[in-house]
C-alpha positions as CSV (number, residue, x, y, z in Angstrom):
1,X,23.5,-55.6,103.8
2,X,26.8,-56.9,102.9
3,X,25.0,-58.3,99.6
4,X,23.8,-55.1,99.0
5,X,27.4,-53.2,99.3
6,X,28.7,-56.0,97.2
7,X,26.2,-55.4,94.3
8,X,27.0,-51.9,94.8
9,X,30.4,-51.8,94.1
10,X,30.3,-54.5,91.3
11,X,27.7,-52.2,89.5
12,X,30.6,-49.3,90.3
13,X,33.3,-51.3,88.8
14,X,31.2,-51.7,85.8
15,X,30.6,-48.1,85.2
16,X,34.0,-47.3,85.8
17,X,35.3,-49.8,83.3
18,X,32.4,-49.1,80.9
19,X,33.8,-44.9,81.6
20,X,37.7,-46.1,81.3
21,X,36.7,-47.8,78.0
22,X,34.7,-44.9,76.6
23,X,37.6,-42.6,77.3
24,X,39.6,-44.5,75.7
25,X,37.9,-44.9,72.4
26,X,37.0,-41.2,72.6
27,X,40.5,-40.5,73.0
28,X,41.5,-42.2,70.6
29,X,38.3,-40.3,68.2
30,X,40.1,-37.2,69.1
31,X,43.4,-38.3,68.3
32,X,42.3,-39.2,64.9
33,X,40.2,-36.5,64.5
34,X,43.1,-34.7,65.1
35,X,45.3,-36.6,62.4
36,X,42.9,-36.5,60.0
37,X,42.2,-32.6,60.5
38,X,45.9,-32.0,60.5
39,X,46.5,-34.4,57.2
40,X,43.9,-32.0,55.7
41,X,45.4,-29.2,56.8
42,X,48.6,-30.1,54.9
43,X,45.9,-30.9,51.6
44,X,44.9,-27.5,52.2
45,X,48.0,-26.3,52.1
46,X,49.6,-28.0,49.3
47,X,46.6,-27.2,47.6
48,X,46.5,-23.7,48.1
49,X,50.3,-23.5,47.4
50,X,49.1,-25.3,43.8
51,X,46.3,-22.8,43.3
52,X,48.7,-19.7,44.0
53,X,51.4,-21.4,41.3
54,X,49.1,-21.5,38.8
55,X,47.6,-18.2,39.5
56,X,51.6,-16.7,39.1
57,X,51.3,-18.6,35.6
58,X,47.7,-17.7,34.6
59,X,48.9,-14.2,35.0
60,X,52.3,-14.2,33.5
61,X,50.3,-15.8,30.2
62,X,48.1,-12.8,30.9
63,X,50.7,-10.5,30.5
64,X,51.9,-12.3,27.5
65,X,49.4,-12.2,25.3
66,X,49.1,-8.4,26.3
67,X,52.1,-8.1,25.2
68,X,51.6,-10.0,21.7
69,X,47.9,-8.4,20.9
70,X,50.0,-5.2,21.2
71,X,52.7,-6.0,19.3
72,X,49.9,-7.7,16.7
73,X,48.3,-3.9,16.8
74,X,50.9,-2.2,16.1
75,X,51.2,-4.8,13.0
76,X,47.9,-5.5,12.2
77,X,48.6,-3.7,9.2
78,X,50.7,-4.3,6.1
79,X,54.3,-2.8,5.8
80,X,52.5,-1.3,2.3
81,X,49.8,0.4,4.2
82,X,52.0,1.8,7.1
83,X,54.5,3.6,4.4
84,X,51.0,4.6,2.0
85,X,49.8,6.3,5.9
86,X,53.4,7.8,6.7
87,X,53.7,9.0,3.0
88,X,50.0,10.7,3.4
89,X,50.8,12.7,6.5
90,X,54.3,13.9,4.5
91,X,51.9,14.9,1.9
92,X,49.6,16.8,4.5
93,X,51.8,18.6,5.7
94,X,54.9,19.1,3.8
95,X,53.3,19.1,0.6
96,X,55.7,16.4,-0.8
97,X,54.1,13.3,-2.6
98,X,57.4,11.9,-3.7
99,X,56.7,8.3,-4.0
100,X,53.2,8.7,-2.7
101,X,51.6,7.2,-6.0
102,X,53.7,4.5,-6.1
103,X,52.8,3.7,-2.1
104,X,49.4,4.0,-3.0
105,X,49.2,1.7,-5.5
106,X,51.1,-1.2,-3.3
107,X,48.9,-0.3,-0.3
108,X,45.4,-0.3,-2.0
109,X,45.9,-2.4,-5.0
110,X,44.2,0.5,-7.0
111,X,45.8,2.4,-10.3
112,X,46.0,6.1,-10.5
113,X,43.2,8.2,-10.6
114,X,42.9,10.1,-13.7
115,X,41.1,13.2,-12.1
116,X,44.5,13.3,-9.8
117,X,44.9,13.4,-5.8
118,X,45.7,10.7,-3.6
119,X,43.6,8.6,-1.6
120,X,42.7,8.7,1.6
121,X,44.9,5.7,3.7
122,X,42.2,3.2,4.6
123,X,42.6,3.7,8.5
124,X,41.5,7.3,8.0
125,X,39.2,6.7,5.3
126,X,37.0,4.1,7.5
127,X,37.3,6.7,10.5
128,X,35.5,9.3,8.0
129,X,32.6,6.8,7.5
130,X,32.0,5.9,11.3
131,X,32.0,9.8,12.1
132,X,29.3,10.2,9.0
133,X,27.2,7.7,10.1
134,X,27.4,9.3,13.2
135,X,26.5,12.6,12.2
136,X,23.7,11.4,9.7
137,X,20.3,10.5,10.5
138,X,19.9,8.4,7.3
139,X,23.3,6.5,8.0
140,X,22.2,5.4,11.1
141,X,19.2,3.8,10.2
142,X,19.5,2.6,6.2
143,X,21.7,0.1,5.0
144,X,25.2,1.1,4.3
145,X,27.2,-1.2,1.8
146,X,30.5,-0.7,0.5
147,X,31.7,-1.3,-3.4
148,X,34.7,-1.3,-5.2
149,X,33.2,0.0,-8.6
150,X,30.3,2.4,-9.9
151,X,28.8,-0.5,-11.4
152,X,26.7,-1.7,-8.7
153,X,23.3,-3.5,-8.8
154,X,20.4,-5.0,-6.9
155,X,18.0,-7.7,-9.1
156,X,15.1,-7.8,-6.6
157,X,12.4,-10.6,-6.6
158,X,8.6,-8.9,-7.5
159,X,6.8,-12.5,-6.2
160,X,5.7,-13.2,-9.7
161,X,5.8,-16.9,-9.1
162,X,2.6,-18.8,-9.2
163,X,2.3,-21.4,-7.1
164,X,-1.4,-24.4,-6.2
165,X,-2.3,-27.3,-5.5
166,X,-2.2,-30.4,-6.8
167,X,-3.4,-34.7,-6.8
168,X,-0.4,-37.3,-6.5
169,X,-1.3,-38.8,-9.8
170,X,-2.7,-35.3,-11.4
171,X,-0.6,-33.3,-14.2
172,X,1.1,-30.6,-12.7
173,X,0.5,-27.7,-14.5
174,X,3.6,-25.3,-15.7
175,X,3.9,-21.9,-13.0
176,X,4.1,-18.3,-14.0
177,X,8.0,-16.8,-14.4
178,X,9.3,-15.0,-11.2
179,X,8.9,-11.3,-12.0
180,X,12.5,-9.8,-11.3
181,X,13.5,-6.2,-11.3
182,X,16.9,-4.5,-11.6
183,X,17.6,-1.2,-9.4
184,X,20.3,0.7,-9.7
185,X,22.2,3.2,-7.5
186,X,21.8,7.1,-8.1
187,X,25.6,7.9,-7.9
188,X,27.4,11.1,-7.1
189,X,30.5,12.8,-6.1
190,X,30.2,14.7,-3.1
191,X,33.4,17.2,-1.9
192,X,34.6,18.9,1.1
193,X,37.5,21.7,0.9
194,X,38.7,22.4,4.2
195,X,41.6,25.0,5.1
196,X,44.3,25.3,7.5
197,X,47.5,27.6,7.4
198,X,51.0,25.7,6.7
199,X,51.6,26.9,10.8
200,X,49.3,24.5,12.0
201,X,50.5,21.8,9.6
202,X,54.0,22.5,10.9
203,X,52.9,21.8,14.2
204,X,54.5,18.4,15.5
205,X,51.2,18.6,18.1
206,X,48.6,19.5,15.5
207,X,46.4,15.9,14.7
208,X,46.3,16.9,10.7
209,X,44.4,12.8,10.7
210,X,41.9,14.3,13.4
211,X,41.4,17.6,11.5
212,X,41.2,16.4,8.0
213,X,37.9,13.5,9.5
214,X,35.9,16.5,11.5
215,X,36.4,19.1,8.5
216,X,35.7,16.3,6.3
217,X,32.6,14.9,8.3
218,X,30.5,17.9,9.2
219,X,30.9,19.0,5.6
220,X,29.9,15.5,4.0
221,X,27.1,14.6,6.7
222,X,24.6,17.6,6.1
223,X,25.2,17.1,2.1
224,X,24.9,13.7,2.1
225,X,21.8,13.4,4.7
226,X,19.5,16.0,2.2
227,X,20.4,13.9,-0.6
228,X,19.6,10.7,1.1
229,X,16.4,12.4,2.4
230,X,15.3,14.7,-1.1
231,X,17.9,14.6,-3.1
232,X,16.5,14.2,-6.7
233,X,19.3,11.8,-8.0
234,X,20.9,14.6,-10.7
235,X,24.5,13.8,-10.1
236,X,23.6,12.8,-6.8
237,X,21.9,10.2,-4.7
238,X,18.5,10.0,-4.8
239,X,16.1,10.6,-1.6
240,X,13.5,8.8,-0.1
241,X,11.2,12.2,-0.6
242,X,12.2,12.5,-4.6
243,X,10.4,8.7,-5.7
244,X,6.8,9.2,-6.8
245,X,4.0,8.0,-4.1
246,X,0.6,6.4,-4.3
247,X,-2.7,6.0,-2.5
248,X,-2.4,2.3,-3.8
249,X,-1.7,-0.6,-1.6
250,X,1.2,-3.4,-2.1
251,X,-0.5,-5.4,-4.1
252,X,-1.7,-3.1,-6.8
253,X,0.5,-0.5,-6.8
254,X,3.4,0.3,-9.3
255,X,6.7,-1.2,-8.7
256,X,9.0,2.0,-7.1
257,X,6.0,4.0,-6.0
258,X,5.8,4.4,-2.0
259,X,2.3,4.0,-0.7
260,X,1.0,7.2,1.1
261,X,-1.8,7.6,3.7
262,X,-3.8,11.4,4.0
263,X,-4.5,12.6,7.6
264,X,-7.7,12.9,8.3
265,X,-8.1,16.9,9.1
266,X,-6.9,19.2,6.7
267,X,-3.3,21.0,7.4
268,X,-2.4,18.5,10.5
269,X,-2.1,15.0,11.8
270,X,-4.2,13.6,14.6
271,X,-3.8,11.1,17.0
272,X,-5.5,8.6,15.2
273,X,-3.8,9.1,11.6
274,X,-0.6,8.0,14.2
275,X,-1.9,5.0,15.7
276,X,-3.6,3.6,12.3
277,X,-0.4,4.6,10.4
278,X,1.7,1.8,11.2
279,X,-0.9,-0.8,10.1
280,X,-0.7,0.4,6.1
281,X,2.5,-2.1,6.7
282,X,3.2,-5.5,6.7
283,X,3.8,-7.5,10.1
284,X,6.9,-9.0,8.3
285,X,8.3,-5.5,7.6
286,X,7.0,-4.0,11.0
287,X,9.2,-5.3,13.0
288,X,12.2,-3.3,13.2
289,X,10.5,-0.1,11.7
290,X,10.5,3.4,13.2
291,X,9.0,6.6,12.7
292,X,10.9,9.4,11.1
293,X,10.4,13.2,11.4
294,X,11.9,17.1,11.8
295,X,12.1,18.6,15.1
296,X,9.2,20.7,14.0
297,X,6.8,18.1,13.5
298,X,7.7,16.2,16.6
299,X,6.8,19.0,18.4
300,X,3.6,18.6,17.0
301,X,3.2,15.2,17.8
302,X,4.5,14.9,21.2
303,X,1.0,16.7,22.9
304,X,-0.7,14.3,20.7
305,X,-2.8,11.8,23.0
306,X,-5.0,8.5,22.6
307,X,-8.7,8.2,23.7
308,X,-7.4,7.2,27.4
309,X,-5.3,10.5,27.8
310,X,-2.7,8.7,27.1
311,X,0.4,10.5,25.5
312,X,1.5,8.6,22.1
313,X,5.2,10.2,22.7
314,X,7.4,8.8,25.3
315,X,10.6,10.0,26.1
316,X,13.8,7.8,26.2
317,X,14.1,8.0,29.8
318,X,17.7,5.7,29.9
319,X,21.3,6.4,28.7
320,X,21.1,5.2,24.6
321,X,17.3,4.2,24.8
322,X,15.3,6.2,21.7
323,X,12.1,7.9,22.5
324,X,9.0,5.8,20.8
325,X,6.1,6.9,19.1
326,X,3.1,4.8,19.8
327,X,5.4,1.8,21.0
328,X,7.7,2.2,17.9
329,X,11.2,3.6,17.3
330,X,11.8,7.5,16.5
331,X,14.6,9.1,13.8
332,X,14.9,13.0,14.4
333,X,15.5,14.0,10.7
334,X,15.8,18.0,9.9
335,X,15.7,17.1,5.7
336,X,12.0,15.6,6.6
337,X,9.3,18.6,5.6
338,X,7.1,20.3,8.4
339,X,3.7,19.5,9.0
340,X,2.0,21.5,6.3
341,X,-0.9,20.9,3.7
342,X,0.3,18.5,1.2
343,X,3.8,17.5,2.6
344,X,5.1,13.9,3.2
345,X,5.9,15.0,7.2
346,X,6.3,11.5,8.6
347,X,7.6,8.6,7.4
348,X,7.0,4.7,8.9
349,X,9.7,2.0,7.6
350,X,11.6,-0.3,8.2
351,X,14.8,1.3,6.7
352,X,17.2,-1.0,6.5
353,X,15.1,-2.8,4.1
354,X,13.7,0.2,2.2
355,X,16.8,2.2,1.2
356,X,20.6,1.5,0.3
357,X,23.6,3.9,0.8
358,X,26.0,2.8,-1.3
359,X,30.0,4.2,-0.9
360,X,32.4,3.5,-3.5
361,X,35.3,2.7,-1.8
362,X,38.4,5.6,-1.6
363,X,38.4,8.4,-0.2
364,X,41.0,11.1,-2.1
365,X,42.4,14.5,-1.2
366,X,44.1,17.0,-3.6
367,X,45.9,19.0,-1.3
368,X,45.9,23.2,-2.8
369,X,48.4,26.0,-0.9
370,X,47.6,28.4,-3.8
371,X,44.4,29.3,-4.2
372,X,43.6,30.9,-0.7
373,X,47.0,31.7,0.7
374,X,48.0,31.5,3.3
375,X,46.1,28.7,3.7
376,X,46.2,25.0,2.8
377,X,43.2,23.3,1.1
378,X,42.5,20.1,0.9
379,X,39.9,19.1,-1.8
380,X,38.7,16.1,-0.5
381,X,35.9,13.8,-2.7
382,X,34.4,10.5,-2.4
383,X,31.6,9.0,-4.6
384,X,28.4,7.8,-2.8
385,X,24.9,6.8,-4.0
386,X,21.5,5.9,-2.8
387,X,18.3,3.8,-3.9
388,X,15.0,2.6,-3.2
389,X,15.1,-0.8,-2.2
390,X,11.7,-2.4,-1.4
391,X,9.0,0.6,-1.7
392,X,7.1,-2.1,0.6
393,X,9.1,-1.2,3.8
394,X,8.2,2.2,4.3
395,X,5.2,4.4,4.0
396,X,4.5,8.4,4.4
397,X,1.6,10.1,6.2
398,X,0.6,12.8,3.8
399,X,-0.7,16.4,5.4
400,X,-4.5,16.6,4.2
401,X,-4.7,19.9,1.9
């Protein structure tokens, strides 16, 4: 028994000791747990102190370029060009061009006109361009360039080339000359001649830049849209409708002429002349291309549907998305004809390749308080042209007769 009580409270002592020692080193875990935790406490908080110093700087540089991409704005543009603008609107509304010529010239690098007027600061003068292609169905989808002179041209490559094959050790044989072709813009000077009374001029509130682009705008776009539509290129541009067409395909027809397809039922177009229309193209030019059409004819087309009941038309259903026609791109055009026996209703192209709009740089105004008192005119003319491009890139779906 005694041996018993002895091994007892030797195996006790030993737990005890072992406890005591674990306590210790746990203890002493904690502790540095609690070192360590608190060292990284101070990490975080140096840290966080960096992170909030560098935010105060990242802002303050922030607020400095702001400031020096405002200042750049409001000096973006030459001394010469500010004084041509300040002279214009003195000219607007005061009628006095003292020194305006001379501005002009300095701001523009250009020489007098002869036909007299001033032109148009450029600020303004690229503001009346954005609201016409805007406003114009043919701006939006053909390809606008800008030239400095009426003597613009385009030399376009026919694919005259001949090309085969040949042996490593056999004579090569001399190719056929590249068959090249020169278009040229039909050029015109289109004008707008908006009024306003000398009150509204005098107005310190009146926007006379504002006012001279909308007048200016509505005016230009519907002349300029027909014209790029019909127009039959006599002292104006001329229209996509106004080049002679052809049942021909791209290989053998006539350089200029626009290939045309016939519907298939006299005085309308079917479902099918739509879906087989788009495959009197090339891949290479079908991608990109859209359909283009009145009002009146898409009313005609949108009940139009495929062998599944399956309407060709679908509606743009999101914010800036275009409605398609049989999976491709729709232009509302009012200068395209109705559907009617022998018209060219609908077009197919890819536009930007097909047709140019060419501007000749400069805007002018001739400003005229006489003629129509008591209002003040402002007889504003620009030169602009337009030409067939590649008669490859777009096609017309002919009205049976």
């Amino acid at each position: 028994m005694t041996d018993v009580a002895a091994e007892i409270k030797e195996v006790t002592g030993a737990l005890q000791s072992a406890f005591e020692e674990f306590k210790t080193k746990n203890d002493k875990r904690i502790d540095g747990v609690e070192s360590e935790k608190s060292a990284l406490a101070d990490k975080v908080d140096s840290l966080q102190s960096k992170l909030k110093e560098l935010e105060e700087i990242k802002t303050n540089l922030e607020a400095l370029e702001t400031k020096q991409n405002r200042i750049g704005s409001n000096h973006s543009k030459s001394p010469e060009a500010e004084a041509h603008k300040a002279g214009f609107l003195k000219f607007m509304r005061k009628g006095d061009d003292t020194g305006l010529a001379d501005l002009e010239q300095k701001a523009l690098n250009t020489t007098a006109d002869a036909d007299g007027g001033f032109a148009v600061p450029e600020e303004l003068d690229r503001e009346i361009s954005s609201l016409l292609r805007d406003a114009s169905p043919m701006r939006q989808v053909c390809r606008v360039i800008t030239v400095s002179s009426a003597d613009y041209k385009k030399l376009i490559n026919k694919h005259g080339a001949a090309t085969g094959w040949v042996g490593e050790e056999d004579s090569r044989p001399g190719t056929g000359t590249p068959q090249l072709a020169q278009v040229t813009p039909f050029m015109g000077e289109i004008y707008a001649n908006p009024g306003a009374t000398q009150t509204m001029l005098d107005d310190a509130f009146f926007d006379a830049e504002a006012w001279l682009s909308e007048e200016v705008r509505y005016e230009f776009a519907a002349a300029e849209n027909t014209a790029f539509t019909s127009g039959d290129g006599l002292k104006k541009p001329k229209g996509l409708l106004a080049y002679a067409t052809s049942l021909n395909n791209d290989a053998t027809r006539t350089f200029g002429e626009i290939q045309h397809k016939v519907s298939g039922s006299s005085g309308v177009i079917a479902a099918d002349d739509i879906k087989k229309f788009p495959y009197l193209m090339r891949a290479a030019y079908r991608a990109g291309a859209s359909y283009m059409m009145n009002t009146n004819s898409l009313g005609e087309i949108m009940v139009l549907k495929d062998s599944q009941g399956n309407y060709l038309w679908r509606p743009g259903l999101e914010a800036g998305q275009p409605s398609t026609l049989g999976g491709y791109g729709l232009v509302e055009n009012e200068d395209m004809p109705d559907i009617a026996a022998n018209a060219n209703a609908i077009a197919f192209g890819n536009f930007q390749r097909a047709y140019y709009i060419v501007d000749r740089l400069g805007t002018r105004a001739l400003r005229d308080p006489f003629t129509n008192k008591p209002y003040v005119h402002f007889y504003t003319t620009k030169r602009v042209g337009g030409m067939l491009v590649d008669s490859n890139a777009v096609k017309f779906l002919k009205v049976a007769a």
